[in-house]
PyMOL CGO cylinders between C-alpha atoms (Angstrom):
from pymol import cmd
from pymol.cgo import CYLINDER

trace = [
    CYLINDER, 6.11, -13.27, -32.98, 3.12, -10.76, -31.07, 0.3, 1, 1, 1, 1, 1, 1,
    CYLINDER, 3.12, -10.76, -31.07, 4.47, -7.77, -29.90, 0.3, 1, 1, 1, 1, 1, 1,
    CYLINDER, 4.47, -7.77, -29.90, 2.52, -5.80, -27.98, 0.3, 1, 1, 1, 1, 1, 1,
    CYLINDER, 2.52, -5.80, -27.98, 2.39, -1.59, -26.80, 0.3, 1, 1, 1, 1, 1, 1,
    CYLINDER, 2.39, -1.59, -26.80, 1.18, -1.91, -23.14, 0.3, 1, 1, 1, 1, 1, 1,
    CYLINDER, 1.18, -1.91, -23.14, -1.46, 1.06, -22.15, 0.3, 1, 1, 1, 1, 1, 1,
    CYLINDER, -1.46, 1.06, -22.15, 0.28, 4.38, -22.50, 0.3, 1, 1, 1, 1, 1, 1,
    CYLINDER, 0.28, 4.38, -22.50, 3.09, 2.95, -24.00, 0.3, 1, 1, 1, 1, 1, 1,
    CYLINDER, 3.09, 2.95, -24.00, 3.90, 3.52, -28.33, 0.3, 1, 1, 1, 1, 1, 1,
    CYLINDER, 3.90, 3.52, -28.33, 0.52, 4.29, -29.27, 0.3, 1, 1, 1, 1, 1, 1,
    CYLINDER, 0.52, 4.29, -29.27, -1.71, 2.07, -26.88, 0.3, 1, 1, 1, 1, 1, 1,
    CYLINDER, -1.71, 2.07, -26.88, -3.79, 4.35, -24.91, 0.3, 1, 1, 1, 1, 1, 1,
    CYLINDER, -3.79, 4.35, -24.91, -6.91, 3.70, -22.91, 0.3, 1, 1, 1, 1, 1, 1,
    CYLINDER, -6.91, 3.70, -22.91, -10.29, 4.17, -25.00, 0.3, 1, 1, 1, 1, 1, 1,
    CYLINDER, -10.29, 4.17, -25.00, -11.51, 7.73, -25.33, 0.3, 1, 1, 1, 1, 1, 1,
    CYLINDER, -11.51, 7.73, -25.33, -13.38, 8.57, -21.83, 0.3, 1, 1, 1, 1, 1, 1,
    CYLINDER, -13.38, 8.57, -21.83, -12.24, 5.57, -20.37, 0.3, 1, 1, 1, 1, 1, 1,
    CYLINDER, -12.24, 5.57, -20.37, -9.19, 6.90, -18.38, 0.3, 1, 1, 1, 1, 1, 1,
    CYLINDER, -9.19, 6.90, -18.38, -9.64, 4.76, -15.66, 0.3, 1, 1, 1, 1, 1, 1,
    CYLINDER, -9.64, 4.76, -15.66, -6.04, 4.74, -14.36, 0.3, 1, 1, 1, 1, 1, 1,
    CYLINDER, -6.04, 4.74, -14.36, -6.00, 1.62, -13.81, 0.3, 1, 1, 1, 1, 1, 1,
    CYLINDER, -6.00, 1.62, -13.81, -2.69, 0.56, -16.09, 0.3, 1, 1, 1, 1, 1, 1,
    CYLINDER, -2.69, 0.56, -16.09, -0.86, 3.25, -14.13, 0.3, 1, 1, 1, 1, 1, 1,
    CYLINDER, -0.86, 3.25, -14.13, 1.07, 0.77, -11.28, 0.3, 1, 1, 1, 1, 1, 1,
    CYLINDER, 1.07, 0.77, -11.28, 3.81, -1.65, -12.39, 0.3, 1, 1, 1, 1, 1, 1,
    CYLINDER, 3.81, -1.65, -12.39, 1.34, -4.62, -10.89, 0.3, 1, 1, 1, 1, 1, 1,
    CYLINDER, 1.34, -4.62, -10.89, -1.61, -3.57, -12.91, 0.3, 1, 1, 1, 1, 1, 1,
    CYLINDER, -1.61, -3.57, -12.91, 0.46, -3.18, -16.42, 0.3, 1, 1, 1, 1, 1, 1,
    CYLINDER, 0.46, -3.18, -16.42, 2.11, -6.36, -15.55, 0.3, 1, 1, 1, 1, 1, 1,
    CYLINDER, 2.11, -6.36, -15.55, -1.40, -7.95, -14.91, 0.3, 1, 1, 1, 1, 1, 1,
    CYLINDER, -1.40, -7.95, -14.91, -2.83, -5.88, -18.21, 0.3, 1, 1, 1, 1, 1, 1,
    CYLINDER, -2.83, -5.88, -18.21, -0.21, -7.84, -20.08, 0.3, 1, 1, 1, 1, 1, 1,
    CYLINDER, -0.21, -7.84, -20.08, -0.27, -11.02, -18.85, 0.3, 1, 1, 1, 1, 1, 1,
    CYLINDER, -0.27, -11.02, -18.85, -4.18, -10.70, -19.62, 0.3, 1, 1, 1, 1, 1, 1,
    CYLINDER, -4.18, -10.70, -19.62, -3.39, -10.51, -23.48, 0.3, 1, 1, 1, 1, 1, 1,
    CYLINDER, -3.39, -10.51, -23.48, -1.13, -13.18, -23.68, 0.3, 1, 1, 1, 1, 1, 1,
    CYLINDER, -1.13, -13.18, -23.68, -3.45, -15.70, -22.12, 0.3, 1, 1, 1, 1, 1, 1,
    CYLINDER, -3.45, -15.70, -22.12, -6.27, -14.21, -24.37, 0.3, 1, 1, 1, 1, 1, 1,
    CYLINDER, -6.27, -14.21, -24.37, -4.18, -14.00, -27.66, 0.3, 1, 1, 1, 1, 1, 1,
    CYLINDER, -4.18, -14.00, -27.66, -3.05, -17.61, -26.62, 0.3, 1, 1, 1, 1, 1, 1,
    CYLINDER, -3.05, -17.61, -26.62, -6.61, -19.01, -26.55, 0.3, 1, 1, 1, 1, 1, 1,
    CYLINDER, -6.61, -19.01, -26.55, -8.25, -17.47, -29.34, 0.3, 1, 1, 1, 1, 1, 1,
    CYLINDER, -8.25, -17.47, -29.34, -5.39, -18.88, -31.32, 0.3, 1, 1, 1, 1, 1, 1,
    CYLINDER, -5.39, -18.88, -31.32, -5.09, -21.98, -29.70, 0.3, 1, 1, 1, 1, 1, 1,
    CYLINDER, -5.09, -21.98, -29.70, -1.74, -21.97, -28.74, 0.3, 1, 1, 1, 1, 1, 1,
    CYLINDER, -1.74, -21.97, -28.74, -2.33, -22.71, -25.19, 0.3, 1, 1, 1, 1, 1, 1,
    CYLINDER, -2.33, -22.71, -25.19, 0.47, -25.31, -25.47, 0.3, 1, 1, 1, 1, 1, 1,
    CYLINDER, 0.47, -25.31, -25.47, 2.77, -23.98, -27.80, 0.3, 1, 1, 1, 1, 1, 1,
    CYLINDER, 2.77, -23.98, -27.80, 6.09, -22.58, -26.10, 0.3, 1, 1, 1, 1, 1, 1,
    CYLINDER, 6.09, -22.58, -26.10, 6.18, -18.94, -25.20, 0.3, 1, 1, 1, 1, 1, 1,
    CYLINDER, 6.18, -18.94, -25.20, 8.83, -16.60, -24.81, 0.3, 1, 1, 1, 1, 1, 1,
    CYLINDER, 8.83, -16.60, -24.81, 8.32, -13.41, -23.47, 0.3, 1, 1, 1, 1, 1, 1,
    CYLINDER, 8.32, -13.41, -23.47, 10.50, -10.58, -24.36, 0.3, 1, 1, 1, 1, 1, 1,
    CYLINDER, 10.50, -10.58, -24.36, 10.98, -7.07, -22.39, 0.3, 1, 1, 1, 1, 1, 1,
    CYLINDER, 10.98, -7.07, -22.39, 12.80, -4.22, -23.46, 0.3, 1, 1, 1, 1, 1, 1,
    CYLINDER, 12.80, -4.22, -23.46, 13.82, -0.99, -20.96, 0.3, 1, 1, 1, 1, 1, 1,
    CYLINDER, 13.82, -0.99, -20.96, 10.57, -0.63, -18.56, 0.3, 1, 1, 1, 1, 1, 1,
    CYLINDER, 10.57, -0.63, -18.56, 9.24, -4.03, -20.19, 0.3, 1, 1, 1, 1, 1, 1,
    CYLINDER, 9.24, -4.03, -20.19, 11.78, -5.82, -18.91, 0.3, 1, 1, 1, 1, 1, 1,
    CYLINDER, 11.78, -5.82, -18.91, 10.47, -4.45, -15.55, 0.3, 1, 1, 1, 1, 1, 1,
    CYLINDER, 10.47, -4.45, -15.55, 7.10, -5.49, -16.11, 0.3, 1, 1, 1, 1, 1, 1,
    CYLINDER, 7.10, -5.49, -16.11, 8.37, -8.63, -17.14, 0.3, 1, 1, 1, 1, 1, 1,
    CYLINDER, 8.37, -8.63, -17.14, 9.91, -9.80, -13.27, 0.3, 1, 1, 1, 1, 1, 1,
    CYLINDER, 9.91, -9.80, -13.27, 6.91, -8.53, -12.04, 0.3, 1, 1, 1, 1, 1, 1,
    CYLINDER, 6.91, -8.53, -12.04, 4.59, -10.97, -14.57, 0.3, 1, 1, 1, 1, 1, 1,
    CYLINDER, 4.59, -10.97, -14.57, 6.13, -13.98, -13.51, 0.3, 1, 1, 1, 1, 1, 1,
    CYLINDER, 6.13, -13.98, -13.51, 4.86, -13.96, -9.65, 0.3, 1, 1, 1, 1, 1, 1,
    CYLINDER, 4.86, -13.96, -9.65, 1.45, -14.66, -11.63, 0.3, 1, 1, 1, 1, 1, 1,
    CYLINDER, 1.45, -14.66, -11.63, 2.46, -16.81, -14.72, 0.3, 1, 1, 1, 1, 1, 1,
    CYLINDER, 2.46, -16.81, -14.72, 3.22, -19.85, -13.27, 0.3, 1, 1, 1, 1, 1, 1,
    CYLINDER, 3.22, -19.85, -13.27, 0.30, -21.11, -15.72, 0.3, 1, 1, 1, 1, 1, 1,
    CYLINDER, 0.30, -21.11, -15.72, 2.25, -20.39, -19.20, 0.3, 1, 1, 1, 1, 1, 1,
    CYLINDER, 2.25, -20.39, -19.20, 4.02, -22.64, -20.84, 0.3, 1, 1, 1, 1, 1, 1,
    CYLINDER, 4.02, -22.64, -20.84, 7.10, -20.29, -20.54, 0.3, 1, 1, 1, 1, 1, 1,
    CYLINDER, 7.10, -20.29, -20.54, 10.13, -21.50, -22.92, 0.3, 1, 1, 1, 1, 1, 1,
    CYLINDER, 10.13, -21.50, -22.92, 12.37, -18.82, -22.38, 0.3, 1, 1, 1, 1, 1, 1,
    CYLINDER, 12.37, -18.82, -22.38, 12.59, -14.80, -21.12, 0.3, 1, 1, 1, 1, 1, 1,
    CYLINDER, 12.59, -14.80, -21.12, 14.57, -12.45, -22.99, 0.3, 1, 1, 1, 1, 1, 1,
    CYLINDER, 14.57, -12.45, -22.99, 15.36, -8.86, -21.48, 0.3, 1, 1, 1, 1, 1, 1,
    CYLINDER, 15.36, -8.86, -21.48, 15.83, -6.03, -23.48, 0.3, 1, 1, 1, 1, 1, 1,
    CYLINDER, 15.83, -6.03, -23.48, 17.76, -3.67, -22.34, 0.3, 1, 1, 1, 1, 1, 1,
    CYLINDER, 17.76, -3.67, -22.34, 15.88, -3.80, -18.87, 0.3, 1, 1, 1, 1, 1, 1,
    CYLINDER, 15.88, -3.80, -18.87, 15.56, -1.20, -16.65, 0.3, 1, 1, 1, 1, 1, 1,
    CYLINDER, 15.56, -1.20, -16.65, 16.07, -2.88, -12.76, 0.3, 1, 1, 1, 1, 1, 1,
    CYLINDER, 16.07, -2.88, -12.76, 17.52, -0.02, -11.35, 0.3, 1, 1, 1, 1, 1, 1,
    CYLINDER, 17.52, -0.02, -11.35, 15.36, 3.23, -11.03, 0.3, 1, 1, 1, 1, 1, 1,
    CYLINDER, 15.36, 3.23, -11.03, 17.37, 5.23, -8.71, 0.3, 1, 1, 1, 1, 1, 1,
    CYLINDER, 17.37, 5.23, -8.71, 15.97, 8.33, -8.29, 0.3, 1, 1, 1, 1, 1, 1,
    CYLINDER, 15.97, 8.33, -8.29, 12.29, 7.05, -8.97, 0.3, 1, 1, 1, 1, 1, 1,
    CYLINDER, 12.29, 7.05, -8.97, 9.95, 6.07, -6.04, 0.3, 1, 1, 1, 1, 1, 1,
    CYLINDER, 9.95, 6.07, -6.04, 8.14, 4.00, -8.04, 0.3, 1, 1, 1, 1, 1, 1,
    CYLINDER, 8.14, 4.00, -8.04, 10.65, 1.27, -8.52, 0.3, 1, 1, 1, 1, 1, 1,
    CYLINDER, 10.65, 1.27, -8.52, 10.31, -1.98, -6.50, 0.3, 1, 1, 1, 1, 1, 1,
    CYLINDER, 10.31, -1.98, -6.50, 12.93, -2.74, -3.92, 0.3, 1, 1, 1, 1, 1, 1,
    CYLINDER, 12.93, -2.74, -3.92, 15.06, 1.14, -4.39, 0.3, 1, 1, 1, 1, 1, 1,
    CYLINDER, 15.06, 1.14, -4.39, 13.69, 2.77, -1.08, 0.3, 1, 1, 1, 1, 1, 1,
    CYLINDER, 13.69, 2.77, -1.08, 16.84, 5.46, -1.07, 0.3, 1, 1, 1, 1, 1, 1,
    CYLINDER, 16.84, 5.46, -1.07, 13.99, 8.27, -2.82, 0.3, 1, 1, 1, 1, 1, 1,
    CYLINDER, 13.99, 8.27, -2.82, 11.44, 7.55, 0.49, 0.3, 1, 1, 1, 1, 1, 1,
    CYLINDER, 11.44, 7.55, 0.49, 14.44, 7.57, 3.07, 0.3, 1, 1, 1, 1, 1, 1,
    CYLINDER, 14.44, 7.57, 3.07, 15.97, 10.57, 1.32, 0.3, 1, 1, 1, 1, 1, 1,
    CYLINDER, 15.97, 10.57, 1.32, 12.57, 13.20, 0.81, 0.3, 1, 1, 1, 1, 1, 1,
    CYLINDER, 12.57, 13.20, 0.81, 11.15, 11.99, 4.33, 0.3, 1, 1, 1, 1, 1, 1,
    CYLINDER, 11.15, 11.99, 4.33, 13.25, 14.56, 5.97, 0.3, 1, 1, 1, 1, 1, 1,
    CYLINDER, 13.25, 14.56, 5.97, 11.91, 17.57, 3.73, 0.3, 1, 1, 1, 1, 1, 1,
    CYLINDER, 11.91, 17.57, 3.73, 8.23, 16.42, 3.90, 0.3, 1, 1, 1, 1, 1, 1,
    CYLINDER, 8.23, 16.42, 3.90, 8.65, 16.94, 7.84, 0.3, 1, 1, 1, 1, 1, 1,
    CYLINDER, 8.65, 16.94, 7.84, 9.73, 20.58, 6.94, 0.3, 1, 1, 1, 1, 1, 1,
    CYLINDER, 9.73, 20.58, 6.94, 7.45, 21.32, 4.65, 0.3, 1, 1, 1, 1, 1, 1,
    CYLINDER, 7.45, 21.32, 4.65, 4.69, 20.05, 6.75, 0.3, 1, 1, 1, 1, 1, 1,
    CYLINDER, 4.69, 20.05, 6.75, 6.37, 22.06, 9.51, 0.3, 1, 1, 1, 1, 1, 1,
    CYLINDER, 6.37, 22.06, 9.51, 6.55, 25.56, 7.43, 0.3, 1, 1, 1, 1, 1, 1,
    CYLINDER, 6.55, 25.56, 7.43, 2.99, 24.97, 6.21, 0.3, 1, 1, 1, 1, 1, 1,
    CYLINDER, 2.99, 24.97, 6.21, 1.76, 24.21, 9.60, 0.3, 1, 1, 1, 1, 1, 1,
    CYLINDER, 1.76, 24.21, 9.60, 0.60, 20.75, 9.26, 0.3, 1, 1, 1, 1, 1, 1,
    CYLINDER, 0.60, 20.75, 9.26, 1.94, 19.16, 11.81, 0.3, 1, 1, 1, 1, 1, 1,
    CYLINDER, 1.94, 19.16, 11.81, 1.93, 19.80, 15.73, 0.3, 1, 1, 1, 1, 1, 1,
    CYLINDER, 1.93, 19.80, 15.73, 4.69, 22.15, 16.34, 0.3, 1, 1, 1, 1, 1, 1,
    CYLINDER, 4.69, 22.15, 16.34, 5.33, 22.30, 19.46, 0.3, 1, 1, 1, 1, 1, 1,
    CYLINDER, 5.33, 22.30, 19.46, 8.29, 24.53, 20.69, 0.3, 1, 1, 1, 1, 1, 1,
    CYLINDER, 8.29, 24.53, 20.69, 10.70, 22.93, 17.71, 0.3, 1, 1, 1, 1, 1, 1,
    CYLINDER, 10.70, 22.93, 17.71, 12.54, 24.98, 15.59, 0.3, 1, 1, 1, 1, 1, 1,
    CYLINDER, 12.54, 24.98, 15.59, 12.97, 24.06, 11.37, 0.3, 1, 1, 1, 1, 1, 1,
    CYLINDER, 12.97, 24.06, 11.37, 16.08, 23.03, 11.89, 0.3, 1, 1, 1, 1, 1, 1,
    CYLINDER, 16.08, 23.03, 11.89, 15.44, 20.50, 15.00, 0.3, 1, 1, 1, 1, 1, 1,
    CYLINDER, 15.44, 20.50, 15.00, 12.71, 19.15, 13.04, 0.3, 1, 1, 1, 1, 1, 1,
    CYLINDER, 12.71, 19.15, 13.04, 14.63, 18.54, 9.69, 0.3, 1, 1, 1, 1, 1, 1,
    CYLINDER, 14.63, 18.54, 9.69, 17.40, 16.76, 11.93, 0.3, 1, 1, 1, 1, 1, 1,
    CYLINDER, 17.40, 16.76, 11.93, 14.99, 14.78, 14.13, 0.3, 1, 1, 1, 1, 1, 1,
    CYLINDER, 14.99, 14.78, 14.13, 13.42, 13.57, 11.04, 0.3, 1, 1, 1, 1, 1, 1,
    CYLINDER, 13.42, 13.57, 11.04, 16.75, 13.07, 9.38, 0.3, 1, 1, 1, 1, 1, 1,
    CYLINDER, 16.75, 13.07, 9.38, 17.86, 10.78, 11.82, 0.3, 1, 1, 1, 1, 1, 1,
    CYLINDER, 17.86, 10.78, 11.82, 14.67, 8.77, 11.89, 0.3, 1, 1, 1, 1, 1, 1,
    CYLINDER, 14.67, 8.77, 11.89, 14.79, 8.09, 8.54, 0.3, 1, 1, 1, 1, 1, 1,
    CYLINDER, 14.79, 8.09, 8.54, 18.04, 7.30, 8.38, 0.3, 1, 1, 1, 1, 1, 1,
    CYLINDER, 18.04, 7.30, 8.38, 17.61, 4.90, 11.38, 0.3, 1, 1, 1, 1, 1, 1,
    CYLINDER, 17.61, 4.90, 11.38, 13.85, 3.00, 12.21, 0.3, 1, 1, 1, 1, 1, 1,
    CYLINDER, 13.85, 3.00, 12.21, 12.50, 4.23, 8.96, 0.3, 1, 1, 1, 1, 1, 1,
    CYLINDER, 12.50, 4.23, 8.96, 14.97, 2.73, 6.34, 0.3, 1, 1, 1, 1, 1, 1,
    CYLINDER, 14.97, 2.73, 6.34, 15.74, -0.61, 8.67, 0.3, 1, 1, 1, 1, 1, 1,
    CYLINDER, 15.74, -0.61, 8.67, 11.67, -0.87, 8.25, 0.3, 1, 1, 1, 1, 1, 1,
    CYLINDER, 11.67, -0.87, 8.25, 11.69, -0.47, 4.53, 0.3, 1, 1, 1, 1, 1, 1,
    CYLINDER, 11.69, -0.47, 4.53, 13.88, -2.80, 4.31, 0.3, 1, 1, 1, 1, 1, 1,
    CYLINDER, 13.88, -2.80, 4.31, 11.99, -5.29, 5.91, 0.3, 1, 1, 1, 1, 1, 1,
    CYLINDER, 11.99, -5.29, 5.91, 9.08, -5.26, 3.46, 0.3, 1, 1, 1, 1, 1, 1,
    CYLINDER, 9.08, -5.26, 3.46, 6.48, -7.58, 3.91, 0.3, 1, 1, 1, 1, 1, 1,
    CYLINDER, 6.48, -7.58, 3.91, 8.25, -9.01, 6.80, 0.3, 1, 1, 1, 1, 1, 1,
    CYLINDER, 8.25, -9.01, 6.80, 7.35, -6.16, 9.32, 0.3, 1, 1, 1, 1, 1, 1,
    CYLINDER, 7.35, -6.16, 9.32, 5.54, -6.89, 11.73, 0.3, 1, 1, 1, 1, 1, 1,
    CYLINDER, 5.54, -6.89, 11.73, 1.66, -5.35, 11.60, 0.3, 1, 1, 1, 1, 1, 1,
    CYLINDER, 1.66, -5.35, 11.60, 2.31, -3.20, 14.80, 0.3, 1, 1, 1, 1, 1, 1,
    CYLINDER, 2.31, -3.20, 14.80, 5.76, -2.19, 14.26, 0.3, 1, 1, 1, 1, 1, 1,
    CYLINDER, 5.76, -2.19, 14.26, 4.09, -0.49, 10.92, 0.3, 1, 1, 1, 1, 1, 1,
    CYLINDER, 4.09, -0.49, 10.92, 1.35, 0.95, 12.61, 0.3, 1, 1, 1, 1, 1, 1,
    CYLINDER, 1.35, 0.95, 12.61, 3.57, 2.45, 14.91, 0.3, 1, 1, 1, 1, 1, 1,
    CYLINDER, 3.57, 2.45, 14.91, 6.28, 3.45, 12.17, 0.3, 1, 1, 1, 1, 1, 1,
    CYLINDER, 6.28, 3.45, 12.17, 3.06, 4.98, 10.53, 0.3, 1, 1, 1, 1, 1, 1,
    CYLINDER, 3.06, 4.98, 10.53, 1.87, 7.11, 13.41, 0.3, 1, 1, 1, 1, 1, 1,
    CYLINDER, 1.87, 7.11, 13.41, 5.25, 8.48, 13.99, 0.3, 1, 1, 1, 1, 1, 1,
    CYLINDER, 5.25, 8.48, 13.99, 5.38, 9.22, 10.28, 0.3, 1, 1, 1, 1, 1, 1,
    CYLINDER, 5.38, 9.22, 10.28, 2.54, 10.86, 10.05, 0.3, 1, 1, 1, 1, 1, 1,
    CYLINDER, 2.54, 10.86, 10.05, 3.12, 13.37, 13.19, 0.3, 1, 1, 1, 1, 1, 1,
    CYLINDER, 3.12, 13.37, 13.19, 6.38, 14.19, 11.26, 0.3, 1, 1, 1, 1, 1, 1,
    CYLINDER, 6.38, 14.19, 11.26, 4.51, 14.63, 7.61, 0.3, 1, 1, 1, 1, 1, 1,
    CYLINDER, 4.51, 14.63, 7.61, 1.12, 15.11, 8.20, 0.3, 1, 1, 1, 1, 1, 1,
    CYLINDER, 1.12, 15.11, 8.20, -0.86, 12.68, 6.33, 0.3, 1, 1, 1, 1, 1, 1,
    CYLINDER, -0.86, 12.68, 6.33, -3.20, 9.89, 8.07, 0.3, 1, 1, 1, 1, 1, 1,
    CYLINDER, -3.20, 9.89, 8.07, -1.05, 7.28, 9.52, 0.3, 1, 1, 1, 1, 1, 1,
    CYLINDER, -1.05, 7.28, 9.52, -4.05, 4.65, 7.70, 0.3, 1, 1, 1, 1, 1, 1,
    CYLINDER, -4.05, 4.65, 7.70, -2.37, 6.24, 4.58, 0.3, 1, 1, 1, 1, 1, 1,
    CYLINDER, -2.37, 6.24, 4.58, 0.93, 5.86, 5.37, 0.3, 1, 1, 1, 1, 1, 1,
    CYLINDER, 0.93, 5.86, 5.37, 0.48, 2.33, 6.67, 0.3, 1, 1, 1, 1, 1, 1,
    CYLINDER, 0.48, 2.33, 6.67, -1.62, 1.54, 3.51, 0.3, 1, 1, 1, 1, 1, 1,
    CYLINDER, -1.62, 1.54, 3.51, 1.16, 2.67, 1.49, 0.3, 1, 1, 1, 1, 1, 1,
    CYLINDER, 1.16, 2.67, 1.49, 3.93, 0.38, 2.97, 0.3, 1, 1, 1, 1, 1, 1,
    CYLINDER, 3.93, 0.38, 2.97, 5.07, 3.80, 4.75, 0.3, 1, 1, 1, 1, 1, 1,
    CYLINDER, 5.07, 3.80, 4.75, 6.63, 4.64, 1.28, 0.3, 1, 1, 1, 1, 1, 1,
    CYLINDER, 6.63, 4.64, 1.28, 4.52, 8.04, -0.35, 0.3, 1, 1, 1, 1, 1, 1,
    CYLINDER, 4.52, 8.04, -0.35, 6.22, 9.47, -2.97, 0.3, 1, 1, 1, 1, 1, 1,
]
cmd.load_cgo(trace, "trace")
């Protein structure tokens, strides 16, 4: 049995004035790990021996998102932990797009109060509903498509965004229209 603290996780931290960032996404801690196991594997030259992987609370997260990329393995078996799979309430979490559909409305009125969008003759309110009902409407039928919508329909979901919030719509689209 190896078990291992991912970066910023127990006592695994990055190396003194190294603080890249770069373990900071769910894809690049899941791609940190799956790094050590193929590099523990070899250097012990178990390359063939049967692996199970084990994840407990966000590990078990970590863990659905390792095996797009460890088709390689000779996986014997997954065990979850505890797992956390639903992060309501965080933006961060794969697939829960209720945090982007429900602060979209008060990023428009914030960028509204603090003058970072165009105006025009709309009051507070009319922009908190207009936004409101976009992102109850176009916005979370887009989300929901993922990766399936199309390129323009983002690009235009991503101007329209960003005349409601403010930021560049190459951001937004960059983003998957989800900023947190």
């Amino acid at each position: 049995l190896v078990f291992i603290d991912p970066v910023g996780t127990g006592f695994s931290r990055e190396r003194p004035g190294a603080m890249s960032g770069a373990y900071w996404t769910p894809r690049s801690d899941a791609q940190a790990a799956l790094t050590l196991i193929r590099q523990w594997l070899s250097a012990h030259h178990r390359e063939q021996s049967p692996l199970f992987i084990a994840g407990e609370s966000y590990g078990g997260f970590r863990l659905a998102i390792m095996m797009q990329e460890a088709m390689d393995l000779p996986l014997a078996g997954l065990i979850f932990i505890s797992p956390m799979l639903d992060a309501s309430g965080s933006s961060t979490a794969v697939g829960n797009d209720a945090p982007f559909i429900f602060d979209l409305p008060t990023m428009a009125v914030a960028a509204w109060e603090h003058h970072k969008v165009e105006r025009g003759s709309s009051t507070l309110e009319e922009t908190y509903e207009r936004a409101l009902k976009f992102a109850q409407t176009d916005y979370a039928v887009a989300l929901q498509k993922g990766s399936l919508l199309a390129a323009a329909d983002r690009d235009r979901l991503a101007a329209h965004i960003s005349r409601l919030i403010g930021l560049p719509k190459d951001v937004l689209a960059k983003a998957g229209l989800r900023i947190d």
